[in-house]
N, CA, C and O atoms as CSV, one atom per row, in Angstrom:
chain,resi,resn,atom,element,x,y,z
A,1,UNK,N,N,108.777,86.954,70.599
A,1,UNK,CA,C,107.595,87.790,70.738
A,1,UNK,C,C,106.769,87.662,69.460
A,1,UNK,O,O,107.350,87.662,68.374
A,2,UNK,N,N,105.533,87.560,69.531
A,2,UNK,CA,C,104.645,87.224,68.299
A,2,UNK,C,C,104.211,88.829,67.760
A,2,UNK,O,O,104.524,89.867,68.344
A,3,UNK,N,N,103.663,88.756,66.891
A,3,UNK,CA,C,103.855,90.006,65.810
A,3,UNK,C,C,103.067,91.088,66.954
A,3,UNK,O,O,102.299,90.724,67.844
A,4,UNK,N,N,103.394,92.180,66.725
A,4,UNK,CA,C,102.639,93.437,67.757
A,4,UNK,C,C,101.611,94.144,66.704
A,4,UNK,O,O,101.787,94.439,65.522
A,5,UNK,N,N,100.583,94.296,67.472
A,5,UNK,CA,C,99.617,95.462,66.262
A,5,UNK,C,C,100.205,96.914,66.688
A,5,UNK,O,O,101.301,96.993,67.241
A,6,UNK,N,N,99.376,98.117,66.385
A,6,UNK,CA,C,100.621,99.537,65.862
A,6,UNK,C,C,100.449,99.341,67.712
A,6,UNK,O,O,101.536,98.854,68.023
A,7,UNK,N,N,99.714,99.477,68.855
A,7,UNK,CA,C,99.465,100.062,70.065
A,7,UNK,C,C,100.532,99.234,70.374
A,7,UNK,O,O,101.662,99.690,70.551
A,8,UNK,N,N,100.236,97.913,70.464
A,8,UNK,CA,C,101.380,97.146,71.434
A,8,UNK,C,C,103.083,97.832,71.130
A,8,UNK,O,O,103.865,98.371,71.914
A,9,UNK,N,N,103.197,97.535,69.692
A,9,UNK,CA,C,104.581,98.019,69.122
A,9,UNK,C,C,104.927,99.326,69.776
A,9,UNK,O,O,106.031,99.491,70.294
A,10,UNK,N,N,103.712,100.548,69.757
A,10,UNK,CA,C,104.087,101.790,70.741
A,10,UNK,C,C,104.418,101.468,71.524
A,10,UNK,O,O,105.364,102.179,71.862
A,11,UNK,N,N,104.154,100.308,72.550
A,11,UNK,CA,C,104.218,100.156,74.020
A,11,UNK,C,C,105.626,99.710,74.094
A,11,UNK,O,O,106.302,100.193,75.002
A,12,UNK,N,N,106.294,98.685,73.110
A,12,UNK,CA,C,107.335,98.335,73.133
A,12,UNK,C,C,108.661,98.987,72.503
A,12,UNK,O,O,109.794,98.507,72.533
A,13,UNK,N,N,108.087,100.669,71.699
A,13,UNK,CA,C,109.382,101.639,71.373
A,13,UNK,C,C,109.431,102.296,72.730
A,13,UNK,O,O,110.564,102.251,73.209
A,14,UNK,N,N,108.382,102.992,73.617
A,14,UNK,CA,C,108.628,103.273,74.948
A,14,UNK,C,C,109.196,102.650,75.717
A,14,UNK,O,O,109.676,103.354,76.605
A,15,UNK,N,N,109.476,101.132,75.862
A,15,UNK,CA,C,110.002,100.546,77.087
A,15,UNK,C,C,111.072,100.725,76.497
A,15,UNK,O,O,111.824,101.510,77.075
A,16,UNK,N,N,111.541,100.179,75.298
A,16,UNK,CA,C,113.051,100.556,74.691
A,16,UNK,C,C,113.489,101.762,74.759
A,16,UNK,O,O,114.705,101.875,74.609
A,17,UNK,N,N,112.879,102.728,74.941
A,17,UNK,CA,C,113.437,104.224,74.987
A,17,UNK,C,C,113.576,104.067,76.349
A,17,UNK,O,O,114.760,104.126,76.680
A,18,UNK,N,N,113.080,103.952,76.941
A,18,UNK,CA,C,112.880,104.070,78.755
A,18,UNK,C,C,114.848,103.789,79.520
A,18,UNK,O,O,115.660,104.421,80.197
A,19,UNK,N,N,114.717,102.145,78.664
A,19,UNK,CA,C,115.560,101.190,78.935
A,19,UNK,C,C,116.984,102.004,78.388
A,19,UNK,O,O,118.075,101.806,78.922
A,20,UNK,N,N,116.842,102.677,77.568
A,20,UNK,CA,C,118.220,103.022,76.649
A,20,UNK,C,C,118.642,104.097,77.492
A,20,UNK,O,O,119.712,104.076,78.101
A,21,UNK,N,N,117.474,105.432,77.556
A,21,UNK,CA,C,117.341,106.658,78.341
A,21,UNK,C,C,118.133,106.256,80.037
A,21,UNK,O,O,119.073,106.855,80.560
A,22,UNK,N,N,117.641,105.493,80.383
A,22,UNK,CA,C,118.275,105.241,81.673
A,22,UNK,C,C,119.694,104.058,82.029
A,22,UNK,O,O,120.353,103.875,83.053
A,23,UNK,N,N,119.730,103.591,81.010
A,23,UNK,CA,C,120.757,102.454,81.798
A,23,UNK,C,C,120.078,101.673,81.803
A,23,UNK,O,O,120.345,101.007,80.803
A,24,UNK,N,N,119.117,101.153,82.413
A,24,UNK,CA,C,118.758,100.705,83.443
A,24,UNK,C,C,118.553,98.838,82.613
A,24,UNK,O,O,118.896,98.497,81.482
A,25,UNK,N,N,117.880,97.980,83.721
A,25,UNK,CA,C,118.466,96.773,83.633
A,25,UNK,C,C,116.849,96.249,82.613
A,25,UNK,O,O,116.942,95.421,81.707
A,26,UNK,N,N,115.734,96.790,82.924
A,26,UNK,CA,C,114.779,96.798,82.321
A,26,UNK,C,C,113.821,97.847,81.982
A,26,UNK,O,O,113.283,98.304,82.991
A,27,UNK,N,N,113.449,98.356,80.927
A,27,UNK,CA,C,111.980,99.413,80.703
A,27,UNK,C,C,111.139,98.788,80.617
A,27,UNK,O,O,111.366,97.595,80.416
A,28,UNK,N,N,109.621,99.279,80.728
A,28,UNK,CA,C,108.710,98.700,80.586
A,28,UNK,C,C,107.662,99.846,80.300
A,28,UNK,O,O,107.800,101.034,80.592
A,29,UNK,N,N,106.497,99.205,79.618
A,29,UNK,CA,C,105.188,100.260,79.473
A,29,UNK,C,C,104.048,99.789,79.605
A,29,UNK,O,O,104.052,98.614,79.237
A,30,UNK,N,N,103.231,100.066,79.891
A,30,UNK,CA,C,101.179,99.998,80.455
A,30,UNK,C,C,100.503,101.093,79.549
A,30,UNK,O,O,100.782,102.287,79.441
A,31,UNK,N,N,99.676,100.450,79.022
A,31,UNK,CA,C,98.676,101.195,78.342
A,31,UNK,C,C,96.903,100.771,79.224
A,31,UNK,O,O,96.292,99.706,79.126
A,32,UNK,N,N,96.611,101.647,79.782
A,32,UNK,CA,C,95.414,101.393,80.650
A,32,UNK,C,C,94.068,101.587,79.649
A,32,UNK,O,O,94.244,101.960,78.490
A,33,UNK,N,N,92.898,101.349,80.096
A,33,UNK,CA,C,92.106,101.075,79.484
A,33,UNK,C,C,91.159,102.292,78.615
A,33,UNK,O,O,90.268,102.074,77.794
A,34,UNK,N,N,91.718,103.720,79.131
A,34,UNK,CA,C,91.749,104.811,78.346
A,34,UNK,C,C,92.223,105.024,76.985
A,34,UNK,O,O,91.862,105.862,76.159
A,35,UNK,N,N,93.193,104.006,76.903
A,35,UNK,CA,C,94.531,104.832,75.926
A,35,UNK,C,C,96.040,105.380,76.353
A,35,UNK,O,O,97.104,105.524,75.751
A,36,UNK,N,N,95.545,105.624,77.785
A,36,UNK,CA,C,97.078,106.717,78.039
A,36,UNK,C,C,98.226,105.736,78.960
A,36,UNK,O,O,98.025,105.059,79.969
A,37,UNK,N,N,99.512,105.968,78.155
A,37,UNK,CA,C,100.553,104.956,78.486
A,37,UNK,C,C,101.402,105.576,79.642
A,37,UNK,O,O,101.583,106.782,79.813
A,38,UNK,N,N,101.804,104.746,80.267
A,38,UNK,CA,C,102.835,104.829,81.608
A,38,UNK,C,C,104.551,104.096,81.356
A,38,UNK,O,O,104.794,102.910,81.131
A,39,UNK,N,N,105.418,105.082,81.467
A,39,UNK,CA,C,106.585,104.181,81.449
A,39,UNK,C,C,107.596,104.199,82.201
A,39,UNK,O,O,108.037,105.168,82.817
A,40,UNK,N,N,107.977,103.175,82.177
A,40,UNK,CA,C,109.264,103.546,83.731
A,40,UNK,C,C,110.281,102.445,82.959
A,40,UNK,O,O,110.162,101.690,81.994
A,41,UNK,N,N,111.573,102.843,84.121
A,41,UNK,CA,C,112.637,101.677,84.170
A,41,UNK,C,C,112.597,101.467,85.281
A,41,UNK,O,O,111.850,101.862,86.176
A,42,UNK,N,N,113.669,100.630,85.244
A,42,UNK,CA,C,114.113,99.774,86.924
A,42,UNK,C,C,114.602,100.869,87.897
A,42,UNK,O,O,115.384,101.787,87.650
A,43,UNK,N,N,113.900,100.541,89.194
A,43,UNK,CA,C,114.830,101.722,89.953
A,43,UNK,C,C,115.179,100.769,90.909
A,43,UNK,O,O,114.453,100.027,91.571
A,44,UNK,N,N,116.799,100.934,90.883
A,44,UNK,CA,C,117.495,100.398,92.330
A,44,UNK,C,C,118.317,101.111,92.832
A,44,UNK,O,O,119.302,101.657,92.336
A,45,UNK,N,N,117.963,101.117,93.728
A,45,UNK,CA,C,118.350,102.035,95.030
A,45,UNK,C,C,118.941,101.224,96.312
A,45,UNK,O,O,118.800,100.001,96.308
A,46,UNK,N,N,119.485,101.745,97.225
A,46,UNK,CA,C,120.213,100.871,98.374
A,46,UNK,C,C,118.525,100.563,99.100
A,46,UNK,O,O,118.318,99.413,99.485
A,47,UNK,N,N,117.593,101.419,99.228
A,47,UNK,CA,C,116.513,101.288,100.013
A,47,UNK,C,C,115.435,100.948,99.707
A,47,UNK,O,O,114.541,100.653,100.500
A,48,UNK,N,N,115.322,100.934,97.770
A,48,UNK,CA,C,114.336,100.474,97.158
A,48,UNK,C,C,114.779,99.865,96.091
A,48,UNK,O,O,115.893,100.140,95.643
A,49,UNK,N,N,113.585,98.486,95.235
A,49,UNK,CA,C,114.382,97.803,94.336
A,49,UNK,C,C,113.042,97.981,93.681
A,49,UNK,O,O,112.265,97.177,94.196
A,50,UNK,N,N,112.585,98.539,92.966
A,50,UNK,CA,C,111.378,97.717,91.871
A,50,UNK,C,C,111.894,97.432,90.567
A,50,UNK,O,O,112.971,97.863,90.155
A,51,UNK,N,N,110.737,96.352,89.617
A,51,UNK,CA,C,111.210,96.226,88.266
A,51,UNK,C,C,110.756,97.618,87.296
A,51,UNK,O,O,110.356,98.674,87.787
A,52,UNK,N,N,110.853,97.459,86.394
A,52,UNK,CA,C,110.067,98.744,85.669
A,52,UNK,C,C,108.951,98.315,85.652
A,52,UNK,O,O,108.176,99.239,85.897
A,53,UNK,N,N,108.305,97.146,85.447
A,53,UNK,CA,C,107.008,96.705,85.667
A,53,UNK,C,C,105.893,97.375,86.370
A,53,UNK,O,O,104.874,98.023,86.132
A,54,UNK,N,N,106.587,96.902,87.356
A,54,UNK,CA,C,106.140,97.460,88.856
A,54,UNK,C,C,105.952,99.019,89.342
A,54,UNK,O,O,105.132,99.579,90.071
A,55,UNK,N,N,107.265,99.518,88.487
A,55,UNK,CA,C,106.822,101.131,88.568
A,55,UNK,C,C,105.337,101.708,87.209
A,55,UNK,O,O,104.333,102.403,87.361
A,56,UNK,N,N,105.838,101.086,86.161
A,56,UNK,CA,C,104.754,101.704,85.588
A,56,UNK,C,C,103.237,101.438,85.674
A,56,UNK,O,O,102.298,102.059,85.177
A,57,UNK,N,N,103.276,100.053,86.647
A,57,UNK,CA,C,101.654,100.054,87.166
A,57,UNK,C,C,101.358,100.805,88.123
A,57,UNK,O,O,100.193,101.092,88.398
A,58,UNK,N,N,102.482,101.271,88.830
A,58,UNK,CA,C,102.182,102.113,90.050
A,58,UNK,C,C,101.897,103.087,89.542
A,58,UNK,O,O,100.772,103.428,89.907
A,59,UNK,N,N,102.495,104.009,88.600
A,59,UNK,CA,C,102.509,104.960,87.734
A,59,UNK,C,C,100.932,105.113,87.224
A,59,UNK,O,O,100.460,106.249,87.279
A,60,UNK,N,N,99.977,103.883,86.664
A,60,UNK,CA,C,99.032,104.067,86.113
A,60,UNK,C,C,97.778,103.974,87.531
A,60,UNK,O,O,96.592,104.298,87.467
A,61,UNK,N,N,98.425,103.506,88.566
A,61,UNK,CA,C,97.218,102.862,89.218
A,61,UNK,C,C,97.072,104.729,90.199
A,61,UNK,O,O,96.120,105.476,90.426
A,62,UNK,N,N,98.306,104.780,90.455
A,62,UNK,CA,C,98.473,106.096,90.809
A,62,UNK,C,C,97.882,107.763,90.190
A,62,UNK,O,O,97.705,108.831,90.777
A,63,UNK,N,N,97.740,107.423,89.038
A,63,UNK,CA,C,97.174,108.076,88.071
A,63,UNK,C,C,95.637,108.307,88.319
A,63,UNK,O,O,95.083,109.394,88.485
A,64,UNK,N,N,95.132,107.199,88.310
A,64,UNK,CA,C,93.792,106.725,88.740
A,64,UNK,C,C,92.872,106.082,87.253
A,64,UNK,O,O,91.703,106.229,86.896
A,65,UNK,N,N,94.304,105.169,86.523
A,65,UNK,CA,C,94.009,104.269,85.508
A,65,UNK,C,C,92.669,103.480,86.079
A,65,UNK,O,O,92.553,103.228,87.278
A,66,UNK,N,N,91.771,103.153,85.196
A,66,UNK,CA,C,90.259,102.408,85.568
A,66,UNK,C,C,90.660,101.384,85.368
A,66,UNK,O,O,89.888,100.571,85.876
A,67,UNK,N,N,91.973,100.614,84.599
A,67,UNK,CA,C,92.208,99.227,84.218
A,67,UNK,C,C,93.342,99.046,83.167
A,67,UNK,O,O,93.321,99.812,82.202
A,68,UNK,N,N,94.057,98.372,83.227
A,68,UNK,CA,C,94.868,98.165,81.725
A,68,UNK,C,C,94.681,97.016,80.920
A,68,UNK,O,O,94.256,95.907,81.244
A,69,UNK,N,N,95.144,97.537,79.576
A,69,UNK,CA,C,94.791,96.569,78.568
A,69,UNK,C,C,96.187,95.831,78.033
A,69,UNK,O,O,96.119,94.935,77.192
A,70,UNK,N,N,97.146,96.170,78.451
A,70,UNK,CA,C,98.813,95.719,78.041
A,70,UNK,C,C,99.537,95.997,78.572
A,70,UNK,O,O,99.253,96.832,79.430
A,71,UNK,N,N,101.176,95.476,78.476
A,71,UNK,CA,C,101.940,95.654,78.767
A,71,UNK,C,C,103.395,95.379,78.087
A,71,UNK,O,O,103.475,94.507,77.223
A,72,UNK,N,N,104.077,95.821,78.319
A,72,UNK,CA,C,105.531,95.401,77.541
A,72,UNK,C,C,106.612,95.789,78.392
A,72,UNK,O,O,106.782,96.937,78.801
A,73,UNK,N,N,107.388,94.741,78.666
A,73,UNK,CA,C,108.959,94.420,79.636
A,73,UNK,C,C,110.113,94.275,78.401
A,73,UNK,O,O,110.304,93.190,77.852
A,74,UNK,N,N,110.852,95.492,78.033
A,74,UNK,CA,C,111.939,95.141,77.417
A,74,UNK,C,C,113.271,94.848,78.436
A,74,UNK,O,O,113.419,95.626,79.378
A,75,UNK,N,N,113.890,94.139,78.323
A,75,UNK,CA,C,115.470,93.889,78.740
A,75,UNK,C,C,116.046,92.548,78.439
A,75,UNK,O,O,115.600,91.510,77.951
A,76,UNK,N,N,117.240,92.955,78.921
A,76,UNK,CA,C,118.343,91.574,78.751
A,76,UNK,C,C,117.702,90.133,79.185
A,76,UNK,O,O,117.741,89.069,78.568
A,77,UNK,N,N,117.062,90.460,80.524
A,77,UNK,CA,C,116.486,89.260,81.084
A,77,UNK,C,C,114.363,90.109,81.413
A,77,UNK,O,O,113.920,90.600,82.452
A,78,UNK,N,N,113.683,89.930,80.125
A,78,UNK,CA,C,112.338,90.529,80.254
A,78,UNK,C,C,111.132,89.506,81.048
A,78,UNK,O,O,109.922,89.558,80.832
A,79,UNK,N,N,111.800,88.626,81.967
A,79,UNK,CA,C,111.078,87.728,82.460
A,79,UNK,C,C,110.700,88.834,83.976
A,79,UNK,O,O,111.690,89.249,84.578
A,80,UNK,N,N,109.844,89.085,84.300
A,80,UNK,CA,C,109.208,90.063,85.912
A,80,UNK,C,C,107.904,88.859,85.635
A,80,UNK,O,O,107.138,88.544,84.725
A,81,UNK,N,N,108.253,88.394,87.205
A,81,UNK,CA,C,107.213,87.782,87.946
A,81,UNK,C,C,106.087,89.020,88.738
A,81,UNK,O,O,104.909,89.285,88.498
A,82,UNK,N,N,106.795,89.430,89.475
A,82,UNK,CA,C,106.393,90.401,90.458
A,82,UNK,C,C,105.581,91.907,89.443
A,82,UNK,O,O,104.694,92.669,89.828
A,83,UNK,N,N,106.144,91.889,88.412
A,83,UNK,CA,C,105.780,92.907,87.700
A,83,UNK,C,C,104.344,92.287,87.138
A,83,UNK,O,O,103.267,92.843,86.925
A,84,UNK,N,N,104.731,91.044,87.001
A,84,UNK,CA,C,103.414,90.681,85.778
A,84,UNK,C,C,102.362,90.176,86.903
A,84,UNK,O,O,101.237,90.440,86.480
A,85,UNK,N,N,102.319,89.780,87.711
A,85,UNK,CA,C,101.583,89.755,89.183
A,85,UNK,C,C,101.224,91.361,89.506
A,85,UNK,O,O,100.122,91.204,90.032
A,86,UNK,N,N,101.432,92.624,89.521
A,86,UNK,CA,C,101.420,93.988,89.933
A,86,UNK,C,C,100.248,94.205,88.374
A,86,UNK,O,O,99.562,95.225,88.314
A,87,UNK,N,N,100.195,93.480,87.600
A,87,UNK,CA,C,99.180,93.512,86.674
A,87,UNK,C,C,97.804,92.973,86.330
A,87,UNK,O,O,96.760,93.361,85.805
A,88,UNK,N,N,98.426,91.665,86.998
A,88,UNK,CA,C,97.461,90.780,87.326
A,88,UNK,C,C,96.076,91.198,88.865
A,88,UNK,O,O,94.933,90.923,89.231
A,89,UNK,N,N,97.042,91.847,89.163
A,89,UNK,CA,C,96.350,92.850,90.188
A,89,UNK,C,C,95.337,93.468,89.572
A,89,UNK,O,O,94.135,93.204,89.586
A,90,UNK,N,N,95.861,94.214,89.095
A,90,UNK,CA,C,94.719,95.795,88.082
A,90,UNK,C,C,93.785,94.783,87.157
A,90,UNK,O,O,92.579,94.609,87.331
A,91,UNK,N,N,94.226,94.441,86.605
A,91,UNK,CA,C,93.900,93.800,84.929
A,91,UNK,C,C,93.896,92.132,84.949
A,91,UNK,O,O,94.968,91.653,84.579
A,92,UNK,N,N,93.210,91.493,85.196
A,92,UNK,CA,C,93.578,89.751,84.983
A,92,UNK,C,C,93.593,89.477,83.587
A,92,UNK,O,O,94.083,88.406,83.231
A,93,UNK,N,N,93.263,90.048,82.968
A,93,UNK,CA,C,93.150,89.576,80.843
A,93,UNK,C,C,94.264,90.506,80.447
A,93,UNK,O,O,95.116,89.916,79.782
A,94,UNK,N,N,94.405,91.215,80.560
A,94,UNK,CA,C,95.744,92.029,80.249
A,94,UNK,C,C,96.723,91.542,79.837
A,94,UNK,O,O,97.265,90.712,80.567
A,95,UNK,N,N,97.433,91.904,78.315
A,95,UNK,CA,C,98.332,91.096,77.538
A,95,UNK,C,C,99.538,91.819,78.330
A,95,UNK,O,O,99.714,92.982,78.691
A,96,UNK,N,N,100.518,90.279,78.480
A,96,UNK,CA,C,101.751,91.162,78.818
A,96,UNK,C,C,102.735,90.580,77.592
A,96,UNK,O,O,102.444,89.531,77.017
A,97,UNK,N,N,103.710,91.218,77.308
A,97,UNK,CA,C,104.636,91.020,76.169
A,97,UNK,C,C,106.066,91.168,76.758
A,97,UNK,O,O,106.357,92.077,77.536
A,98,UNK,N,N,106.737,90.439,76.437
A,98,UNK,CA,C,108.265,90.243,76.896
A,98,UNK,C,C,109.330,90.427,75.765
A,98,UNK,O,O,109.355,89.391,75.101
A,99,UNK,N,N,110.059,91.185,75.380
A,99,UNK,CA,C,111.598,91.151,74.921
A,99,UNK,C,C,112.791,91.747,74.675
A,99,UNK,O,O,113.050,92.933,74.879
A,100,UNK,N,N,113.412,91.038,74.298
A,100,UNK,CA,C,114.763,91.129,74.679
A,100,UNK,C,C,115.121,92.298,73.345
A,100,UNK,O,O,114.473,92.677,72.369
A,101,UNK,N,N,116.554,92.631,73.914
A,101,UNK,CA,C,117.418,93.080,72.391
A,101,UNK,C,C,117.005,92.391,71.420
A,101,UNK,O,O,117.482,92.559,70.298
């Protein structure tokens, strides 16, 4: 991951908190084009699977975010297709950032 300025780095102590807070297999965070951040982890369920990606754009789009300006996927494996596509949706210039432990 290349150096973070202070916002991105916020974005990436939230997904790590997210990730630690839950178990879970990935956290992730969205900062929309306001300022105000969204964070989720992975939810799997027998009936539902999203990445955290995926929840925290839902999270922002749901909100009634006008657009985002970033993103950050922490986990073991921080590669989300589907997540970074669920962004590419909202936001096509939108930095996404990936890493690991």
């Amino acid at each position: 991951m290349t150096d973070l300025g202070p916002e991105d780095a916020k974005l990436l102590t939230l997904a790590r908190s997210a990730r630690a807070r839950t178990r879970a297999a990935q956290g992730a965070a969205v900062r929309d084009s306001d300022g105000r951040t969204y964070v989720a982890a992975t939810v799997e369920l027998p009936s539902l699977h999203l990445s955290a990606l995926q929840v925290a754009v839902a999270m922002a789009v749901s909100s009634g975010a006008p657009g985002l300006e970033a993103a950050v996927v922490f986990g073991d494996d921080p590669g989300d297709e589907v997540g970074a596509l669920a962004v590419r949706d909202v936001a096509p210039a939108a930095v996404i950032h990936r890493a690991g432990p």
